[in-house]
N, C-alpha and C positions, 0 to 999 in steps of 0.2 A: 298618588299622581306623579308620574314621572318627568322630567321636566320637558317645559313649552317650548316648541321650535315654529319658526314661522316656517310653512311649507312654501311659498309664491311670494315674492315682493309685489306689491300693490298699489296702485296710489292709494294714498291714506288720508287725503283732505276733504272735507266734505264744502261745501262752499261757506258754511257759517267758521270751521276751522282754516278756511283760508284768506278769510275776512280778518280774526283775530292774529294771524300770522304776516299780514300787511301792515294791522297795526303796531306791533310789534317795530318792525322795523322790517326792511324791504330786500326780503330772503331772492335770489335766484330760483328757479326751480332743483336745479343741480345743486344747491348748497343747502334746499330744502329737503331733497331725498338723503344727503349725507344725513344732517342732523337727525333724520329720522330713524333710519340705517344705525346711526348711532344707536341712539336713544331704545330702538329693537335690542340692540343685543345688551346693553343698560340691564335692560327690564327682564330679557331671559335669565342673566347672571342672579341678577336682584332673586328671581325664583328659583333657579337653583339653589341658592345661597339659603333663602327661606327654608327649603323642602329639609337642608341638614342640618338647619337647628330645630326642627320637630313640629315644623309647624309649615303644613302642604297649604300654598295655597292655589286657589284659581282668582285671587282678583285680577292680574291680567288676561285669564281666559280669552277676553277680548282682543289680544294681541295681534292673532291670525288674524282675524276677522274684522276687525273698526280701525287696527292701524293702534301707532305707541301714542300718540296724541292723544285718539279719542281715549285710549283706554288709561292713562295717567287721568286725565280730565274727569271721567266717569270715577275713579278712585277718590281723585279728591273732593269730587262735592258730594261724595256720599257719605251716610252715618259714618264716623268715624268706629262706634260699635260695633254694626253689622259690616264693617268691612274687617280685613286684616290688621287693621289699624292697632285697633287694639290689642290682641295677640301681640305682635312685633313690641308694642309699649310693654307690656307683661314679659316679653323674653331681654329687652331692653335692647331690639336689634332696628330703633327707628332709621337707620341709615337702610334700610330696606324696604320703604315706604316709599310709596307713587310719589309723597311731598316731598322726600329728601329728593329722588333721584330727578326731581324735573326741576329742580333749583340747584343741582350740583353738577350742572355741563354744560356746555356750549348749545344744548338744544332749551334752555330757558327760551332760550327767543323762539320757538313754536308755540308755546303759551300765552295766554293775557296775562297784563298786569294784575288785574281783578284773581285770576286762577292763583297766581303765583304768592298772591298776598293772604288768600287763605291757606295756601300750604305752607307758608311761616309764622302762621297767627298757631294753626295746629302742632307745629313742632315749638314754638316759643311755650305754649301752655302743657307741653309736656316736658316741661324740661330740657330741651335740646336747643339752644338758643344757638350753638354752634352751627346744628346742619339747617337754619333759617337764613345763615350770613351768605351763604352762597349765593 
């Protein structure tokens, strides 16, 4: 699989992700597509980066399609197993993980506190206590 580009910028919120994004603390719209914008090309690199340490994936598939939001969100409350989660723990490349990358930038604050606290609880129990501090 070669790597994911988003083809169309999109709004990317759905109304229950822009409920969370309120609480959060109180985004502009325009500071809202940055971090998003951000956080896109985050997640491309992030697959890139995956694809040449030997392990392709599609967990952000979703990217085009649901926006970087839903599809971190959709990463991390899934089987940590059946995702790429584990592969990345097995290559020892967790900084490549939905959880590191939505707790290491300025786009933390399009997440809930509840999302964010599971993607530290899952890098704390792997070892990685580091990319939880973020």
């Amino acid at each position: 699989m070669g790597p994911l580009r988003v083809v169309a910028p999109k709004p990317y919120f759905s109304a229950a992700n822009q409920r969370e994004v309120e609480m959060a603390g109180a985004l502009t719209d325009s500071e809202r597509r940055r971090l998003e914008d951000e956080l896109s090309e985050r997640l491309i690199k992030a697959c890139d980066d995956s694809d040449k340490t030997g392990y392709s994936t599609n967990a952000f598939a979703s990217l085009a399609e649901n926006g970087p939001v839903e599809a971190v969100s959709r990463v991390i409350t899934s089987d940590p197993k059946a995702s790429g989660f584990a592969a990345l723990v097995e290559l020892k490349r967790l900084e490549l993980t939905g959880e590191a990358i939505a707790l290491s930038g300025p786009w933390k604050a399009l997440f809930d506190a509840k999302l964010l606290d599971q993607a530290r609880k899952r890098l704390i129990q792997n070892q990685r206590p580091d990319l939880a501090k973020a």
